[in-house]
KOLSE-964445 format. One record per residue (C-alpha): x negated, y, z negated; residue in one letter. Coordinates in steps of 0.1 Angstrom, whole numbers. Each point is the difference from the previous one (the first is absolute). Layout:
// KOLSE-964445
@px=X	py=Y	pz=Z	res=A
...
This chain:
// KOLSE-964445
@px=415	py=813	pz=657	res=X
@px=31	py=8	pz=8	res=X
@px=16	py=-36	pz=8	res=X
@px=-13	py=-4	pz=-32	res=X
@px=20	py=32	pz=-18	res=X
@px=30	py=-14	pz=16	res=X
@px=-4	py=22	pz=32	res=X
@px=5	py=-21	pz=22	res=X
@px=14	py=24	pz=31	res=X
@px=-30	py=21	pz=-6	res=X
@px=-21	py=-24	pz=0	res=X
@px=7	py=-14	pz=34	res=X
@px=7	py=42	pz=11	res=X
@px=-36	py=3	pz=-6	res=X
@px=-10	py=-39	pz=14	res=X
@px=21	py=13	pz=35	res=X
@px=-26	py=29	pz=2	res=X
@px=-35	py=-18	pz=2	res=X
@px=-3	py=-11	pz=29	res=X
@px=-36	py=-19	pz=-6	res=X
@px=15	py=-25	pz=-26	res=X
@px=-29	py=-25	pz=-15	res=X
@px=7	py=-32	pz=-15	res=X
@px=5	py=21	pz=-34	res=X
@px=26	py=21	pz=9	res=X
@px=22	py=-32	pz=16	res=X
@px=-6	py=-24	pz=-30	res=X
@px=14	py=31	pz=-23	res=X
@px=31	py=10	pz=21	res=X
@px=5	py=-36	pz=3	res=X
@px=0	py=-7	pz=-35	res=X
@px=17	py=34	pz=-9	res=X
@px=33	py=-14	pz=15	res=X
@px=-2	py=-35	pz=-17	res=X
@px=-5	py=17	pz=-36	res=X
@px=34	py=21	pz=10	res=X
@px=20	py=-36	pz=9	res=X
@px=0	py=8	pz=35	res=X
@px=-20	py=-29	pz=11	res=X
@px=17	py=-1	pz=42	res=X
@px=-18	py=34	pz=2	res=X
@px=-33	py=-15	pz=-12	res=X
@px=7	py=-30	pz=22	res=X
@px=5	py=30	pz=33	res=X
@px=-30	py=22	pz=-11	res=X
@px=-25	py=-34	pz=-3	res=X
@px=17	py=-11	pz=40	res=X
@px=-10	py=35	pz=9	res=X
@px=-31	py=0	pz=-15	res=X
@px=-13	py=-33	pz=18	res=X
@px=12	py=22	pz=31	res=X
@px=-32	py=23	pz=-5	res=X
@px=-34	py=-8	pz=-2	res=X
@px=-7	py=2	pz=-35	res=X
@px=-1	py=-38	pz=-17	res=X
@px=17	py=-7	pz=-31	res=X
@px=-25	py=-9	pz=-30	res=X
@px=6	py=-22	pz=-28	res=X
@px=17	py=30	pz=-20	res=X
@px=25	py=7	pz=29	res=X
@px=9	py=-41	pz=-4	res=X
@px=8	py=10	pz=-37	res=X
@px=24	py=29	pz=7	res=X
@px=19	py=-24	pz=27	res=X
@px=2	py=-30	pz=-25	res=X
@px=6	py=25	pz=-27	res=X
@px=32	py=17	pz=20	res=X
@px=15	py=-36	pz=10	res=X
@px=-2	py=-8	pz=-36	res=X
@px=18	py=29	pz=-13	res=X
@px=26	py=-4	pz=30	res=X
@px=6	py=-33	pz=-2	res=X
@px=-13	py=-9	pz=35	res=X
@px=-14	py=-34	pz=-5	res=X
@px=-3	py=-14	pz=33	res=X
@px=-16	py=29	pz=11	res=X
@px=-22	py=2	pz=-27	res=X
@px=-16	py=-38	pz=10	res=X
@px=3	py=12	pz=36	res=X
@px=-26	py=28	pz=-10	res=X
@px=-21	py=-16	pz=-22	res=X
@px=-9	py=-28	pz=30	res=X
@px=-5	py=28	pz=21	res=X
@px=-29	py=16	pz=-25	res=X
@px=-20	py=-33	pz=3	res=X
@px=11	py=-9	pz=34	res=X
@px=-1	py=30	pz=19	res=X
@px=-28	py=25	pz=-21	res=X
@px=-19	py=-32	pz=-18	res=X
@px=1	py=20	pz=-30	res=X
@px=-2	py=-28	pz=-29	res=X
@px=29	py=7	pz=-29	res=X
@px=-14	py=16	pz=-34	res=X
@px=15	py=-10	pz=-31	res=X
@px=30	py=32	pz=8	res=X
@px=7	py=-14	pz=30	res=X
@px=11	py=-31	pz=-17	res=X
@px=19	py=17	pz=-31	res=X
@px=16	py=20	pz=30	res=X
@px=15	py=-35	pz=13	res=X
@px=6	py=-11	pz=-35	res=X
@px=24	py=32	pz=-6	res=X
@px=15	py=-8	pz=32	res=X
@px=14	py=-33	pz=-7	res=X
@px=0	py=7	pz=-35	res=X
@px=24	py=26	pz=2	res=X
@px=24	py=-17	pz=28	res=X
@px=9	py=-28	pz=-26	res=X
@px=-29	py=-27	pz=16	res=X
@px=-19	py=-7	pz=-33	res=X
@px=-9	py=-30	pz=10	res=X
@px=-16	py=6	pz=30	res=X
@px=-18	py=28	pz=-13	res=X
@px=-14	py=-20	pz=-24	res=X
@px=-6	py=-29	pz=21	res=X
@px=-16	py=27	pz=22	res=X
@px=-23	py=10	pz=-30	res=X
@px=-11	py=-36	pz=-2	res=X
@px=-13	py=0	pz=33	res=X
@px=-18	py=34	pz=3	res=X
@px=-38	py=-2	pz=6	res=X
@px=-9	py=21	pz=-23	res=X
@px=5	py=-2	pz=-39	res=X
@px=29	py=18	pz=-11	res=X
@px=-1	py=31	pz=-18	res=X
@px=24	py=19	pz=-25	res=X
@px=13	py=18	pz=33	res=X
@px=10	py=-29	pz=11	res=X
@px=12	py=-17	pz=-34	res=X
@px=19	py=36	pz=-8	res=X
@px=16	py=1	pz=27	res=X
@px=18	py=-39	pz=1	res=X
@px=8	py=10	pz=-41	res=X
@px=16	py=32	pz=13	res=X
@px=23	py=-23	pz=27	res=X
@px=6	py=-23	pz=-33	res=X
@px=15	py=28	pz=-17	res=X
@px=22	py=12	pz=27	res=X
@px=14	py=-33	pz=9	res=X
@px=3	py=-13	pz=-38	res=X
@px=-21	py=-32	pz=10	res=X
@px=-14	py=-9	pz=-38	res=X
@px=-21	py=-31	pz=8	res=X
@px=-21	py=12	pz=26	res=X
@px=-4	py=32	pz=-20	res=X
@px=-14	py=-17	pz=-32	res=X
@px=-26	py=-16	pz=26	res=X
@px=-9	py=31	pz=19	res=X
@px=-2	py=21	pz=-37	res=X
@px=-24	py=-27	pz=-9	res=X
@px=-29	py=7	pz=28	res=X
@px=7	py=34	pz=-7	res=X
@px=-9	py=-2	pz=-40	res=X
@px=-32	py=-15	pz=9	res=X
@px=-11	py=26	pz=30	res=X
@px=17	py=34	pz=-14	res=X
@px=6	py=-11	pz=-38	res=X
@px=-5	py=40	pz=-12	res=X
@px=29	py=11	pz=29	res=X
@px=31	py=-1	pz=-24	res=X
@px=23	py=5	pz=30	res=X
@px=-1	py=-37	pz=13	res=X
@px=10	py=-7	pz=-39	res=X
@px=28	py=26	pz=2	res=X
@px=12	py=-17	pz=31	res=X
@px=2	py=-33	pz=-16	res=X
@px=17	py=12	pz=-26	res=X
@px=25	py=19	pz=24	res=X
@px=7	py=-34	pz=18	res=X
@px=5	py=-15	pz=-33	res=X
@px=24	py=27	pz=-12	res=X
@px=22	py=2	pz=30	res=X
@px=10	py=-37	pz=-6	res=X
@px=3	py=3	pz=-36	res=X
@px=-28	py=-19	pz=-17	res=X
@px=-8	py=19	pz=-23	res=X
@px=-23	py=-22	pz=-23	res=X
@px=-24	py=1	pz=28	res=X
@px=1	py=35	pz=4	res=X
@px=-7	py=5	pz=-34	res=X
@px=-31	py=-22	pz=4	res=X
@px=-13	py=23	pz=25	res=X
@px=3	py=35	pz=-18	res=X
@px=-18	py=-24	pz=-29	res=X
@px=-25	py=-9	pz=25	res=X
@px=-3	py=36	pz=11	res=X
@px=-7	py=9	pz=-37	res=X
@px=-26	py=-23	pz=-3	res=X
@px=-19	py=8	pz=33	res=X
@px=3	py=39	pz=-11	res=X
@px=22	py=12	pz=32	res=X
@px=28	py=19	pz=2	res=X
@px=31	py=10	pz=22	res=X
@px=-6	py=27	pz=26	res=X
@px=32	py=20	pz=-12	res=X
@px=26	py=9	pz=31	res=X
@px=-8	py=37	pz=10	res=X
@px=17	py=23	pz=24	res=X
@px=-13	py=33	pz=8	res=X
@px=15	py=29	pz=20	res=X
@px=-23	py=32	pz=13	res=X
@px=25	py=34	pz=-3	res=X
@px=-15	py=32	pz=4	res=X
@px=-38	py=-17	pz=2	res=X
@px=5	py=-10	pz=-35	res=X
@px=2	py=-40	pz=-4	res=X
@px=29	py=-11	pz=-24	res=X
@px=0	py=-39	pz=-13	res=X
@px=24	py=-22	pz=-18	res=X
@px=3	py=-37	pz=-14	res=X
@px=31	py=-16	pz=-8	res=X
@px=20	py=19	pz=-28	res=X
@px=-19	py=29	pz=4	res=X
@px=10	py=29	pz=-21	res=X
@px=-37	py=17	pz=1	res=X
@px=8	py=26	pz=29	res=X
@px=8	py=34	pz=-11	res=X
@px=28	py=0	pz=22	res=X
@px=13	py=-37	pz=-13	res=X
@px=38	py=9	pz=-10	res=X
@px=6	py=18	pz=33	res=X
@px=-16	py=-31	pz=18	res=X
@px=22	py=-24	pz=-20	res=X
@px=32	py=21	pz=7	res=X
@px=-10	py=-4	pz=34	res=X
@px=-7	py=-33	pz=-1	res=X
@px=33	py=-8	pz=-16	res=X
@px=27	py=24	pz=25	res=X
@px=-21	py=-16	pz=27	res=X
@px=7	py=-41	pz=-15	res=X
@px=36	py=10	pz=0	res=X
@px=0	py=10	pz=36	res=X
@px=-18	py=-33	pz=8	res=X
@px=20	py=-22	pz=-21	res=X
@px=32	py=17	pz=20	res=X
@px=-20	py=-8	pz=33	res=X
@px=-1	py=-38	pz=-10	res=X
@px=-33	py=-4	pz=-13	res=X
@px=-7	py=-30	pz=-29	res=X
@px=-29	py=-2	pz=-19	res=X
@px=-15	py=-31	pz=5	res=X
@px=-14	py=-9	pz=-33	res=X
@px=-21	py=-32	pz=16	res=X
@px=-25	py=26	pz=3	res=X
@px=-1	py=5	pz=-39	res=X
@px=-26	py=-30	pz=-9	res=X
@px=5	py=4	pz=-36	res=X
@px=27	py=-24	pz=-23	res=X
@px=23	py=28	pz=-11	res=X
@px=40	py=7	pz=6	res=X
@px=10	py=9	pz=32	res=X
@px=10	py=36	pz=-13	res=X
@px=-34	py=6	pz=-8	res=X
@px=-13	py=-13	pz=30	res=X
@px=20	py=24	pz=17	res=X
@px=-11	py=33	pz=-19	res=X
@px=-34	py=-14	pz=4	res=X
@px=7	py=1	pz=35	res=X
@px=14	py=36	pz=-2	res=X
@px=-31	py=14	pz=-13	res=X
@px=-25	py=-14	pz=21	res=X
@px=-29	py=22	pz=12	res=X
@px=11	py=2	pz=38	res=X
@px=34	py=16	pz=-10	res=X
@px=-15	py=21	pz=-23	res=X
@px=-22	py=19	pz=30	res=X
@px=29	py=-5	pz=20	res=X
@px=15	py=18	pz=-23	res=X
@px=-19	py=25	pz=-10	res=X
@px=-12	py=6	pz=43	res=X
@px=40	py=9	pz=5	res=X
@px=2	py=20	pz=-24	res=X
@px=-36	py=21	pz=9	res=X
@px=0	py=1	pz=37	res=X
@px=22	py=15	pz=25	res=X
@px=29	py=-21	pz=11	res=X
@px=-10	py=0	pz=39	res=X
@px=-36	py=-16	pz=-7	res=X
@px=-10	py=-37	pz=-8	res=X
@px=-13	py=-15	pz=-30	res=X
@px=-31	py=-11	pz=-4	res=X
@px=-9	py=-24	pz=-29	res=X
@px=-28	py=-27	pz=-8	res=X
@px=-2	py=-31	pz=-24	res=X
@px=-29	py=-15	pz=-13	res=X
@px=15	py=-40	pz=7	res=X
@px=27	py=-11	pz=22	res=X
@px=32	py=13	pz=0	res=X
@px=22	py=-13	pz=-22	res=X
@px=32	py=-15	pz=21	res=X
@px=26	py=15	pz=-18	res=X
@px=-13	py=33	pz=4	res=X
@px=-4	py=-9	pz=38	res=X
@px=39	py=-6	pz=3	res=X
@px=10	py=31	pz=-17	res=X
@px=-25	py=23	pz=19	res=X
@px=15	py=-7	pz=27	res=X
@px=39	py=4	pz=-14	res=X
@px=-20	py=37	pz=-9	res=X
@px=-9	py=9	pz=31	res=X
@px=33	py=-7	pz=13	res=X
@px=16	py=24	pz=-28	res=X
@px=-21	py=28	pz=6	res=X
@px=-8	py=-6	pz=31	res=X
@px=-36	py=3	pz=-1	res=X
@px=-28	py=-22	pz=7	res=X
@px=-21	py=-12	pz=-29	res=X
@px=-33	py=-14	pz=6	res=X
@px=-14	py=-22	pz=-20	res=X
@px=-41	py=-15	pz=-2	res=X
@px=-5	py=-30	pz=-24	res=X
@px=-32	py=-21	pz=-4	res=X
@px=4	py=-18	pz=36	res=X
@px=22	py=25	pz=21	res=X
@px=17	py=30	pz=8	res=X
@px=42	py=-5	pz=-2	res=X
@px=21	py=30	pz=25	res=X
@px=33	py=-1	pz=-17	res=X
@px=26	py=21	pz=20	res=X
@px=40	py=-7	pz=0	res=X
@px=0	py=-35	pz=-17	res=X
@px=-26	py=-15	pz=19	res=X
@px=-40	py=-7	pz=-4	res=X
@px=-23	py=-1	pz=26	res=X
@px=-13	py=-35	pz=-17	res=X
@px=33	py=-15	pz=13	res=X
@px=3	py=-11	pz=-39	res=X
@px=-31	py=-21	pz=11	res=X
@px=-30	py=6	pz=-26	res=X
């Protein structure tokens, strides 16, 4: 619960204290530190762990797999997955495979992944599917996409992310015919766009915001804010990076588009609401957009706090200029 709140420290406070740790309490330590990036502590705890008597299960194999994926460890992510069929005989589910999917997926290896997909004894699922169109969108790889989106229509045709995704990879390499035939598509099928929403708890009241938001009683403080503190930033060297804007408009509007995004408007709006010697705790409902990534950490470098950040797949520590992803997500 904690790990999962984004506190981690506590979490592994109150983890140090049981002494008679079951296969539970492992697998969710384990799996705490691979949600917050810091997958060589996953990797130590797991070594410890097969110090003790207590096995790993199938769900502790997840958390490893899970933590070398979000760290980039490759090789040690195969090394463990041989080890959970040679050394426990426990026979790969369908998340053990997506886990290995991410992995290479995410490290730039598409191919392999996907030549890895081709060989799995099972049938893939949308785990698997979502998670080599994911890698596709990262790493820009359009062909390969279109193939993976394809298999993912037929299984998950109701899930309008995977369409979204398309789109985005699309969008970032400026085809924009074909990103207009999937919002038509969308149309047609009836789905729409999960919006981008950041929310920020103050007080034990829950405050949200989507891009351009002027809804919050508080909005032309926030914005005032918000504009003092792009000044500072633009002083400290940061650039938008209007890649991250997948939508064919001028690059000045890309880059107020940019400014207003729902991360740095709970960033924000968390400065200006919280005292200046605690950390900042926000969450998105999809990934984190990767402009907003670079300039959270040029904030926490100008006031000199650390800003944490959970989005659909992980937790992000931000604390003077530096994640604890490694820029690796």
């Amino acid at each position: 619960m904690y790990a999962k709140c984004g506190r981690l420290e506590i979490a592994r406070q109150i983890f140090n204290k049981i002494s008679d740790r079951n296969v539970v309490l492992w697998s969710a330590m384990i799996a705490g530190y691979g949600m917050h990036g810091y997958g060589e502590d996953a990797i130590a705890l797991f070594s410890e762990m097969r110090l003790t008597v207590v096995e790993p299960n199938d769900v502790t194999f997840v958390s490893v797999l899970s933590a070398c994926s979000h760290a980039g460890l490759v090789d040690k992510g195969w090394e463990y997955f041989d080890c959970m069929i040679q050394d426990y005989g426990i026979i790969p589910k369908s998340e053990h495979y997506a886990c290995v999917v991410d992995l290479l997926g995410r490290a730039g290896r598409l191919d392999e992944a996907h030549d890895f997909i081709k060989k799995m004894p099972l049938e893939p699922g949308v785990s698997v599917w979502g998670a080599l169109l994911g890698a596709c969108r990262i790493h820009s790889n359009i062909e390969l996409g279109e193939r993976v989106a394809e298999y993912l229509f037929e299984l998950d045709p109701q899930n309008s992310g995977r369409y979204v995704l398309l789109s985005n990879i699309y969008a970032a390499a400026g085809r924009w015919e074909d990103v207009s035939k999937i919002r038509t598509m969308m149309k047609e099928k009836g789905l729409k766009k999960t919006p981008g929403c950041t929310w920020i708890e103050v007080n034990n009241n829950v405050h949200r915001f989507f891009v351009g938001d002027t809804s919050h009683p508080q909005s032309e403080k926030i914005y005032a804010t918000l504009e003092n503190l792009s000044r500072e930033m633009e002083e400290a060297g940061y650039v938008p990076d209007t890649d991250f804007v997948l939508h064919g408009v001028e690059e000045e509007v890309k880059e107020h588009m940019l400014s207003t995004h729902s991360e740095k408007l709970a960033i924000a709006f968390g400065l200006m609401s919280t005292s200046p010697w605690t950390s900042i705790h926000i969450t998105k409902n999809l990934r984190v957009c990767g402009d907003c990534h670079n300039a959270t950490k040029v904030i926490s470098t100008i006031v000199g706090r650390e800003i944490i950040v959970r989005d659909a797949n992980r937790f992000h520590h931000f604390k003077d200029g530096y994640c604890s992803c490694g820029d690796y997500w």
